[in-house]
MDTraj code that builds the backbone (N, CA, C; nanometers):
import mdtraj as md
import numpy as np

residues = "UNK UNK UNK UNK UNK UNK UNK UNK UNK UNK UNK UNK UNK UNK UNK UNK UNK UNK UNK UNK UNK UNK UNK UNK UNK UNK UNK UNK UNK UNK UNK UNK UNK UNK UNK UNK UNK UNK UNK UNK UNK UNK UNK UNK UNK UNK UNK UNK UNK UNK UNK UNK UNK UNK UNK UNK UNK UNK UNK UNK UNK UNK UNK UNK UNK UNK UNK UNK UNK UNK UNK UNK UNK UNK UNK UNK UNK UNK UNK UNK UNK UNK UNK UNK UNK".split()
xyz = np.array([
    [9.3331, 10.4062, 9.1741],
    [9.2434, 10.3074, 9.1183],
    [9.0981, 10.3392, 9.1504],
    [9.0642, 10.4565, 9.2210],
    [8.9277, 10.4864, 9.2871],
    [8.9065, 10.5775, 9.1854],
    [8.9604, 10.6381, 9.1291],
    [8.9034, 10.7650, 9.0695],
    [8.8360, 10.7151, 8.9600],
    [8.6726, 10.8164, 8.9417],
    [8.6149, 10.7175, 8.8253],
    [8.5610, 10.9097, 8.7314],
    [8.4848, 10.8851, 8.6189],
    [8.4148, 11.0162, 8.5927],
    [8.3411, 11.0710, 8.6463],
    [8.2612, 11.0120, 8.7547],
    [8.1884, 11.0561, 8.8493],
    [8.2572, 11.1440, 8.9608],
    [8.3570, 11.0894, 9.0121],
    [8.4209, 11.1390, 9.1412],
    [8.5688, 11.1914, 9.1205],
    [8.6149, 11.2477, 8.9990],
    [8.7016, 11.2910, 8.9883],
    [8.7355, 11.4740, 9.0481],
    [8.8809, 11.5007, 9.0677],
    [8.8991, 11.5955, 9.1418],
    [8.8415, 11.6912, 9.0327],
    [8.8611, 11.8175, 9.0892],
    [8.8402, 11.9417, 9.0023],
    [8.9895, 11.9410, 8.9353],
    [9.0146, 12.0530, 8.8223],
    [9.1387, 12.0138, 8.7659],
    [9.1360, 12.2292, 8.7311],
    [9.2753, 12.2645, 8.7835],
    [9.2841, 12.4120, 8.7526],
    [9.3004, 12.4383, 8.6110],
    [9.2569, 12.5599, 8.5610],
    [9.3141, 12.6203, 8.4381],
    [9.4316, 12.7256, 8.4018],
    [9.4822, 12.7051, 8.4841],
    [9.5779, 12.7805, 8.4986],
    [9.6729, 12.7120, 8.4421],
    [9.7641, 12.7954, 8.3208],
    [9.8337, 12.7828, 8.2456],
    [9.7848, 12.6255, 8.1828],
    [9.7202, 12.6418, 8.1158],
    [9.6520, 12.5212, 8.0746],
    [9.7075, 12.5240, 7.9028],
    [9.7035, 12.3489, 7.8670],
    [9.7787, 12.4111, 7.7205],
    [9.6402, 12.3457, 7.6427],
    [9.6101, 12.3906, 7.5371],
    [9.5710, 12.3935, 7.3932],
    [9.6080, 12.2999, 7.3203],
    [9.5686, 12.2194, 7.2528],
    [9.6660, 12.1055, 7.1289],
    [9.5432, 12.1399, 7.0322],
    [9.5821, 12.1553, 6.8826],
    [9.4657, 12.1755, 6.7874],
    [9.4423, 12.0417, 6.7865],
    [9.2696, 12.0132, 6.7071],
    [9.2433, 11.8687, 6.6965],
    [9.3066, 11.8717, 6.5755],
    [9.3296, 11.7372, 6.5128],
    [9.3947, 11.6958, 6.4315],
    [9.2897, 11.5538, 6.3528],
    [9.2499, 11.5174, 6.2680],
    [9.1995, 11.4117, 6.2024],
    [9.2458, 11.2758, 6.2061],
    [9.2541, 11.2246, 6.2031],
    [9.3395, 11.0834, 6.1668],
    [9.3170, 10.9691, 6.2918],
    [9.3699, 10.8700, 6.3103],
    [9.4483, 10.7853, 6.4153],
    [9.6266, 10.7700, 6.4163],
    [9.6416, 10.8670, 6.3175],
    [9.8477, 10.8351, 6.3676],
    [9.8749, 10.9760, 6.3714],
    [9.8230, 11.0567, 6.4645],
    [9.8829, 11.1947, 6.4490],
    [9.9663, 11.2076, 6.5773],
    [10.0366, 11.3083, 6.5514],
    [10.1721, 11.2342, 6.6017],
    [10.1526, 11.4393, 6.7022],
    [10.1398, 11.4090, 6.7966],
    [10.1734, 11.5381, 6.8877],
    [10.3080, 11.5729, 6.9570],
    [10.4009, 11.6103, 6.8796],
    [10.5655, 11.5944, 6.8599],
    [10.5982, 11.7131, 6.9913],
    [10.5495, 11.8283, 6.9749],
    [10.6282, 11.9726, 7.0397],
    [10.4755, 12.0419, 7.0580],
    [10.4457, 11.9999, 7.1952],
    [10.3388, 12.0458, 7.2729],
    [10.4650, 12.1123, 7.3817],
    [10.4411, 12.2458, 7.4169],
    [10.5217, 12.3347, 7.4961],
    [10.4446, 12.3985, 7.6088],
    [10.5224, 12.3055, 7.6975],
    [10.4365, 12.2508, 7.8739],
    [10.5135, 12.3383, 7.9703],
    [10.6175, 12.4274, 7.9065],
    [10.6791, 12.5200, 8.0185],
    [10.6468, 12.5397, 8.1385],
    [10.5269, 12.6645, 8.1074],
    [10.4498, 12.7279, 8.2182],
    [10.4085, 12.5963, 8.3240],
    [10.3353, 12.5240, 8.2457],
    [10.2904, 12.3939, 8.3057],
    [10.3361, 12.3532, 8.4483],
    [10.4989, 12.3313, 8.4153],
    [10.6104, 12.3032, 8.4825],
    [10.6512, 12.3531, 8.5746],
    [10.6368, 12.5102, 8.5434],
    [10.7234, 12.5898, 8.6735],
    [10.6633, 12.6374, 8.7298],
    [10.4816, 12.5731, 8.7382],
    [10.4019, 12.6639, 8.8349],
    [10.4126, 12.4883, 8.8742],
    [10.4425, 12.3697, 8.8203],
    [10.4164, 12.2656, 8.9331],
    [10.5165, 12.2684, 9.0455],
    [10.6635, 12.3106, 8.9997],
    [10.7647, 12.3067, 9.1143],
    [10.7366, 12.4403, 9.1939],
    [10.6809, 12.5189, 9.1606],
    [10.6662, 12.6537, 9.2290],
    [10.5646, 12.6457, 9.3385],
    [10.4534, 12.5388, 9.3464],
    [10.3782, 12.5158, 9.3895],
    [10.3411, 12.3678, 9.4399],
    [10.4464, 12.2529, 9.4567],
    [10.4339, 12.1239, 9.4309],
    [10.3168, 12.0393, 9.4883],
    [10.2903, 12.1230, 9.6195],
    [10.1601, 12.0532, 9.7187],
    [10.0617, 12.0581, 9.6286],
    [10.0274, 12.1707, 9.5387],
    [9.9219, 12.1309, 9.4731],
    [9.9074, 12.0977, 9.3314],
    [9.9772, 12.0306, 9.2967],
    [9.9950, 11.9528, 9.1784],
    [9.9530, 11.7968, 9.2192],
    [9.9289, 11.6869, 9.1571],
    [9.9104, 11.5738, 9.1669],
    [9.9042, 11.5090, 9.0068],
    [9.9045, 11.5647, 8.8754],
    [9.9283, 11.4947, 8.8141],
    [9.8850, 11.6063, 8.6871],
    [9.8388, 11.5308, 8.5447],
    [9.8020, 11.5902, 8.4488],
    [9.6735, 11.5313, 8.3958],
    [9.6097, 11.6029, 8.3693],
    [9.4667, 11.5969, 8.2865],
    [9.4645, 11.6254, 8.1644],
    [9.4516, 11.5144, 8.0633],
    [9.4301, 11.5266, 7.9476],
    [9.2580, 11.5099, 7.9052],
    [9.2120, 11.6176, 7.7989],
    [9.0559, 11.5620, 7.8030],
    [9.0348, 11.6795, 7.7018],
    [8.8866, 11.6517, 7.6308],
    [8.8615, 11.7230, 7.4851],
    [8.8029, 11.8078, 7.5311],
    [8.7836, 11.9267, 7.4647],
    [8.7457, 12.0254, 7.5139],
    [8.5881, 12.0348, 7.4857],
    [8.5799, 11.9418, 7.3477],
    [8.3727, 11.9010, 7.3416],
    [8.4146, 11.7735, 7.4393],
    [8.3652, 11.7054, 7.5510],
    [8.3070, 11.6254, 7.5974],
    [8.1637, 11.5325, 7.5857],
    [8.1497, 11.5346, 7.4648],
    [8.0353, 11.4577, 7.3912],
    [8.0854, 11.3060, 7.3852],
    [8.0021, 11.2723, 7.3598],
    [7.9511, 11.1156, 7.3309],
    [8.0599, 11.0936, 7.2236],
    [8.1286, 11.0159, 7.1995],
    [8.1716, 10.9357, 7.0486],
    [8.3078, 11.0239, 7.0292],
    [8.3967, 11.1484, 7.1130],
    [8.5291, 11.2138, 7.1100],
    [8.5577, 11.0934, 7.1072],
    [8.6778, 11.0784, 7.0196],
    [8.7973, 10.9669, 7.0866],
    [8.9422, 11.0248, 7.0511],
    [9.0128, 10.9938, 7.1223],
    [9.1738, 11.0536, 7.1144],
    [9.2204, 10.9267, 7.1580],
    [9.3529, 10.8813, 7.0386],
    [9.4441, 10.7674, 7.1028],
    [9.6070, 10.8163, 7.1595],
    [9.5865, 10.7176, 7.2824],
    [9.7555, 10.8063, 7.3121],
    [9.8072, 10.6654, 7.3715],
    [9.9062, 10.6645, 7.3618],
    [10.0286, 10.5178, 7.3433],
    [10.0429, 10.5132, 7.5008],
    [10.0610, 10.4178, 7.5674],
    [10.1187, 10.4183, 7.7466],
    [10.2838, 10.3972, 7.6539],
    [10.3651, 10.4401, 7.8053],
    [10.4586, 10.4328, 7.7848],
    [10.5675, 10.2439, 7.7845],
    [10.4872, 10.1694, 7.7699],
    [10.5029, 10.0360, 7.7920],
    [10.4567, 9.9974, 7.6034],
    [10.3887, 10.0709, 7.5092],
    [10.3156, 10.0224, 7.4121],
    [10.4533, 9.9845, 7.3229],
    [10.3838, 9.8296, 7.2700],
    [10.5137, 9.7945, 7.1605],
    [10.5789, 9.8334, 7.0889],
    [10.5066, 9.9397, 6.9986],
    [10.5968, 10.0395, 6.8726],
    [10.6081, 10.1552, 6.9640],
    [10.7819, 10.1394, 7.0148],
    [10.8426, 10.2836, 7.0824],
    [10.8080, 10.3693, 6.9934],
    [10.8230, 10.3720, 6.8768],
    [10.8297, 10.5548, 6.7983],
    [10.6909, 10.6315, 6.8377],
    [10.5598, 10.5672, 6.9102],
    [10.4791, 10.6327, 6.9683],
    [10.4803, 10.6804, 7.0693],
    [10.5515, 10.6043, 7.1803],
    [10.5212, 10.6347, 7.3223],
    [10.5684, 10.7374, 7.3427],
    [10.4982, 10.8087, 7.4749],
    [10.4917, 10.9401, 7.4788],
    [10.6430, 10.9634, 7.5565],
    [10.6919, 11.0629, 7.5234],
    [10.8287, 11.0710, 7.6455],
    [10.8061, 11.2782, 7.6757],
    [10.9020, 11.2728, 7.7324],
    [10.8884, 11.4463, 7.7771],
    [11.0650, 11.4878, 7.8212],
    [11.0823, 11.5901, 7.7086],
    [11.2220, 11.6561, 7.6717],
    [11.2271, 11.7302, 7.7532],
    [11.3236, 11.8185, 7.8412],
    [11.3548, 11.8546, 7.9285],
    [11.4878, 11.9501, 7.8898],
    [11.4877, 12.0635, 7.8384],
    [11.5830, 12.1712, 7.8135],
    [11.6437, 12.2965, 7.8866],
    [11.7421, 12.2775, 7.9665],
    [11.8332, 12.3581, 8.0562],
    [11.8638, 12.4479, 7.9928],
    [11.8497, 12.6101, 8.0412],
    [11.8852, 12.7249, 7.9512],
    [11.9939, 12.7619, 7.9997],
])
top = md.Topology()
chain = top.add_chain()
for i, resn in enumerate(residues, 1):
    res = top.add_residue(resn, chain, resSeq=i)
    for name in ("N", "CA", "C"):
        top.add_atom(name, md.element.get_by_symbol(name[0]), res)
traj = md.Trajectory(xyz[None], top)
């Protein structure tokens, strides 16, 4: 609850993912592929603490909408698939 834009941590780039922008307000980001993401967080867990989402222009007036996982129309909320090889 402390963390503000001012005092936020640094955030690594390492294996960092890409999403193209997209136009609209209902675009739907279905199969974003967070692999790497993943197996450098268990490979490394002490230094993980969470995920950073954020635009890559940081200007005035970006906006991106993304659903909490509590939001009324389920067919938005975000979930994360999990595939055993």
């Amino acid at each position: 609850m402390s963390v503000t834009w001012n005092n936020a941590p640094s955030a690594s780039e390492v294996n960092q993912v890409h999403v193209e922008n997209r136009p609209g307000n209902t675009v739907n980001y279905d199969n974003i592929d967070i692999t790497d993401l993943i197996k450098d967080k268990y490979a490394n867990p002490t230094d993980h603490h969470g995920f950073l989402i954020r635009h890559t222009d940081e200007t005035y007036y970006k906006v991106a909408f993304l659903a909490s996982s509590d939001h009324p129309d389920e067919s938005i909320r975000p979930s994360l698939k999990i595939y055993y090889h």
